[in-house]
C-alpha positions in Angstrom: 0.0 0.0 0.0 1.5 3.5 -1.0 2.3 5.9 1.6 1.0 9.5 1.5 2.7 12.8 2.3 0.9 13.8 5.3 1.6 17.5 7.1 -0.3 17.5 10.1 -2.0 20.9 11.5 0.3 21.4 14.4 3.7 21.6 12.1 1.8 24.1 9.7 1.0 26.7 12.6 4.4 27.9 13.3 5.4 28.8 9.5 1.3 30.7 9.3 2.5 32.4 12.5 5.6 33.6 11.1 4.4 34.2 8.1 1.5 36.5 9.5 4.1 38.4 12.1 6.7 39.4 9.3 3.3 40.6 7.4 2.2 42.6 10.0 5.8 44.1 10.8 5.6 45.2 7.3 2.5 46.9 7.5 3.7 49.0 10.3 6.8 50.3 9.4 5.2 51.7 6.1 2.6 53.8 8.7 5.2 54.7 10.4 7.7 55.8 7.6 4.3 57.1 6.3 3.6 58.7 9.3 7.6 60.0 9.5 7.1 61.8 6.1 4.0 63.9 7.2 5.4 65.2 10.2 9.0 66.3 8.2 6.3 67.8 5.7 4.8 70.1 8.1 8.4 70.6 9.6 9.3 71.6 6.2 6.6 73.5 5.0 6.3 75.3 8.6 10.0 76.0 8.3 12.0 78.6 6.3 13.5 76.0 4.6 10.3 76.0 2.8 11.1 79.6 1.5 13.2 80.8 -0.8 16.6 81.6 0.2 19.4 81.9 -2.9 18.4 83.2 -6.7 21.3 82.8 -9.1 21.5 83.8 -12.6 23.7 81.8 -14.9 24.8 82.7 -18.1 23.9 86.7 -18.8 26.2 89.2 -20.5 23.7 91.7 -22.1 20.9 91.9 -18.9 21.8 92.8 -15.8 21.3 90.1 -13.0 19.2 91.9 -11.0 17.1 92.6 -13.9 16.2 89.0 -14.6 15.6 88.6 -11.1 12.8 91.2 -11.0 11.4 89.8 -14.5 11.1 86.7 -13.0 9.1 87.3 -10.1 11.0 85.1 -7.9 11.6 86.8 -4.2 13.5 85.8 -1.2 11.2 84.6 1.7 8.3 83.5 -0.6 7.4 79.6 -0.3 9.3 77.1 -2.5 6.2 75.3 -3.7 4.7 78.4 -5.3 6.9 79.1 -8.0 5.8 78.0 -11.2 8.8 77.5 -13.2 7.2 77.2 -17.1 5.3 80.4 -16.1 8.7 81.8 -14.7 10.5 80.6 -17.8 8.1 82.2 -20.4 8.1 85.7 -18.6 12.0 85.5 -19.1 11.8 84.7 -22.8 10.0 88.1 -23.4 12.8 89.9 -22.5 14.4 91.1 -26.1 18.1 90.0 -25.3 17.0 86.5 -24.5 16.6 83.4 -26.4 15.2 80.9 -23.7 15.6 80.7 -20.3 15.4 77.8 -17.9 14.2 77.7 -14.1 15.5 75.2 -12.1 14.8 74.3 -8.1 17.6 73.8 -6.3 16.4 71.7 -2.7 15.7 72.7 -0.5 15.2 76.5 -1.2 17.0 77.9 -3.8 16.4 78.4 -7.3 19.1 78.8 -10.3 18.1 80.7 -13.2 20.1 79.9 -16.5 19.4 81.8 -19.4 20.7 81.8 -23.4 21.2 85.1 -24.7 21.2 86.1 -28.2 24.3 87.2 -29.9 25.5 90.4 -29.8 26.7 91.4 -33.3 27.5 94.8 -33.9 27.0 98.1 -32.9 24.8 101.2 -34.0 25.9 105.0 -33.8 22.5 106.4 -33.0 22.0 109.7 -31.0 25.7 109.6 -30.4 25.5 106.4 -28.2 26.4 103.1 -29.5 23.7 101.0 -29.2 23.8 96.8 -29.6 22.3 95.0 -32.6 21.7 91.2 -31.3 21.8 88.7 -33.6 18.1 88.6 -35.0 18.7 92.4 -36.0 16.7 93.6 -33.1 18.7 97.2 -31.9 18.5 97.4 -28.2 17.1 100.4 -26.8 20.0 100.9 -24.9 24.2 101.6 -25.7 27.2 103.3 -24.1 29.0 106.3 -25.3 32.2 104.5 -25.3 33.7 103.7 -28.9 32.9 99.6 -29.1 36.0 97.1 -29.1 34.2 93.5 -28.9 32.1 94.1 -32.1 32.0 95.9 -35.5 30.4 99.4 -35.4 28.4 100.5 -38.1 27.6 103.6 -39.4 25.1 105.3 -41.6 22.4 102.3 -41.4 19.4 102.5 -39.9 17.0 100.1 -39.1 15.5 98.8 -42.0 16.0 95.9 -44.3 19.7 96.9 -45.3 20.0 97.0 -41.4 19.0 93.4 -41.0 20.7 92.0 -44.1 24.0 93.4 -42.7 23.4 91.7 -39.6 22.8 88.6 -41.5 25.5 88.5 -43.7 27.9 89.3 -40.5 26.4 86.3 -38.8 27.5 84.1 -41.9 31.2 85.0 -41.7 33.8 83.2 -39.3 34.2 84.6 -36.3 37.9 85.2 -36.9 37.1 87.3 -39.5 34.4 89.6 -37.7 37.1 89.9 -35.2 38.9 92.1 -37.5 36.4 94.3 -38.8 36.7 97.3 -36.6 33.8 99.8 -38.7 31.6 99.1 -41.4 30.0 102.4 -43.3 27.0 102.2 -45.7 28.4 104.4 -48.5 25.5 104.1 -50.9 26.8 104.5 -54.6 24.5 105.2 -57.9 24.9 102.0 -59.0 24.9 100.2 -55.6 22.8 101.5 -52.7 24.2 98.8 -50.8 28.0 99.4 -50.9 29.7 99.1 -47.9 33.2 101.0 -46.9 35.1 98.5 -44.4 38.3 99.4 -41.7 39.7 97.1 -40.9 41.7 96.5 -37.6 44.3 95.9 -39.3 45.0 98.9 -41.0 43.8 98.0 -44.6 40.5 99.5 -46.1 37.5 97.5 -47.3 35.4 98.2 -50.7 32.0 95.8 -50.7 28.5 95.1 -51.1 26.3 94.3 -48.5 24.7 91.2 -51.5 27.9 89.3 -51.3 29.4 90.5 -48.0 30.0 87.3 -46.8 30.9 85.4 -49.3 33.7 87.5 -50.3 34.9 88.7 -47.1 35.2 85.3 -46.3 38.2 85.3 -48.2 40.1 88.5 -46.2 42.1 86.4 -44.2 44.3 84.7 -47.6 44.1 87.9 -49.8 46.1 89.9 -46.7 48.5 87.1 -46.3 49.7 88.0 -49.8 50.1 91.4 -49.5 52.8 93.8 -47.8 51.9 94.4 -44.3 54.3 97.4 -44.7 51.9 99.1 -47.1 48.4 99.8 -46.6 45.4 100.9 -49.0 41.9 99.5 -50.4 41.1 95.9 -51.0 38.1 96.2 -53.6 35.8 93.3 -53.4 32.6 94.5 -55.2 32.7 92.6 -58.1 36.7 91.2 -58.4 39.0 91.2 -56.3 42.0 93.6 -56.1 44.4 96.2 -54.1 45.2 99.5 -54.5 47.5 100.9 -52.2 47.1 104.8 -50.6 50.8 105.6 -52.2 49.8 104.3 -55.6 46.3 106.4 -55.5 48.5 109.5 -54.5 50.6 109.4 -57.2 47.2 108.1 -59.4 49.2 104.6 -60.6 46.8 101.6 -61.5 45.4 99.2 -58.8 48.1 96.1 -57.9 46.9 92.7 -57.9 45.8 91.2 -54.8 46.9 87.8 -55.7 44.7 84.6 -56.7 43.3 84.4 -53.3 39.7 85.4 -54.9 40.2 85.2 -58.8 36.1 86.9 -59.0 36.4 88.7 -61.6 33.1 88.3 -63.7 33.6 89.7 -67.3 36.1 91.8 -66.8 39.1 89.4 -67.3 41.6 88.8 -64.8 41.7 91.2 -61.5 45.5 90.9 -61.9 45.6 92.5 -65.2 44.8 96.1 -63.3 48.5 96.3 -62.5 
C-alpha cells in the first residue's frame, strides 16, 4: 500500500505564525515611515526652509542680473512650492536679449536661473551712443557712449531691411574674421545702394556690397596674407578682387593685384591685369 505525504495541523501553525508576524511588521513600518514623512512635511513646509533663500543667474552678459531677477518674479522669503517655473521661464523669454531661459529648483530652497542670450553682433551710432544690434537684428534700446572694441560698429544704417541684411551677412562669416572688422559704413553709390566702406583693424580699407558681403569677405584672411603688411590701402571686393595701395592712388598709378586668393572677376578678365 502507497504511503502518503501527510503535514499535520500542528507543524503548519508555526510557519502561518511567522508568516502573518513578518506581514504585520511590514505593514507597520510603512505607517510609520508614512507617518515619518508627514510630520517632516509640516516641519518643512512650517520651516524657512520652505522659502526661498538663494536666486542665481547663470549665463547673462547683455541683462543685468538683478534685472532678470525682478522679471522673473521670484523673491527671497516666498514659499518654494509656489513658483511655477514654465510660467517663470516664459516671462524670461520676453525679454528682447534673451533666447530661452530655464528655471530650475535647487532643494531645499534655492532656485538657479540659466538663461541663453542672443548674440551680440555689432554696434549702432545712433543719438551719439552706441547701441547693440543682437543677432536677429533687433537694436537694443540701450548703448554706451564709449567707442565699441568687442564688435563691428556700423555707421550710416538705420533700421530697416539693409540694417537686417547686414546683420545677417555678419552672422554668416567666421568669427575670426568679424574679429577684424573694426567699422563698417554704408556708402550708398549710384549704381549700388548697398555698398559698404570697411576698416579694418588691421590697418587696410575694405570696398563691398552688403549682397555678397559674406561670401567675399570670407576670403580677407588669404588675400592679406599676400600682401605687404608694410603698405596699406583699399582691397576692392565689389565685383573682383584687387588692391590698390594709398601711395599708388597719390601718385594716381593703377590698382596692384591682390593675388589669386579670390580670382572673382566676372567679365572683366583677370583682376590681376589692373596692375
Amino acid at each position: 500500500m502507497r504511503k502518503e505525504n501527510v503535514v499535520s495541523i500542528e507543524e503548519r501553525i508555526p510557519k502561518l505564525k511567522q508568516h502573518r508576524k513578518k506581514k504585520a511588521n511590514r505593514r507597520l513600518i510603512f505607517l510609520l515611515s508614512l507617518f515619518l514623512i508627514m510630520i517632516l512635511s509640516v516641519i518643512y513646509f512650517q520651516s524657512p526652509l520652505s522659502h526661498v533663500k538663494n536666486i542665481e543667474v547663470k549665463g547673462n552678459e547683455l541683462v543685468p542680473s538683478e534685472t532678470i531677477i525682478s522679471k522673473s518674479k521670484i523673491k527671497q522669503g516666498m514659499n518654494v512650492w509656489s513658483v511655477n517655473k514654465k510660467e517663470t521661464s516664459e516671462r524670461l523669454n520676453k525679454l528682447p536679449e534673451i533666447k530661452n531661459a530655464k528655471v530650475k529648483m535647487s532643494f531645499p530652497n534655492s532656485f538657479v536661473i540659466e538663461v541663453d542670450e542672443l548674440g551680440k553682433k555689432a554696434y549702432l551710432l545712433k543719438d551719439n551712443k552706441f547701441q547693440i544690434i543682437l543677432e536677429n537684428g533687433k537694436v537694443l534700446n540701450k548703448g554706451t557712449e564709449s567707442i565699441p572694441v568687442d564688435a563691428p560698429l556700423l555707421r550710416g544704417f538705420k533700421e530697416d531691411k539693409a540694417l537686417k541684411k547686414m546683420i545677417s551677412e555678419l552672422g554668416e562669416l567666421p568669427k575670426e574674421v568679424q574679429h577684424l572688422i573694426s567699422e563698417i559704413n554704408l556708402t550708398p553709390k549710384k549704381t549700388d545702394q548697398y555698398h559698404l566702406t570697411l576698416f579694418m583693424n588691421d590697418g587696410y580699407e575694405v570696398s563691398a556690397t552688403i549682397r555678397t558681403f559674406s561670401e567675399k569677405m570670407e576670403h580677407y584672411p588669404s588675400i592679406v596674407s599676400q600682401l605687404d603688411p608694410s603698405q596699406k590701402g583699399v582691397i576692392d571686393l565689389e565685383v573682383g578682387s584687387y588692391f590698390r595701395s594709398y601711395e599708388s592712388e597719390e601718385s594716381e598709378s593703377e590698382a596692384e593685384p591682390a593675388g589669386d586668393a579670390v580670382e572673382e572677376d566676372e567679365g572683366e578678365g583677370d583682376a590681376g591685369d589692373e596692375s
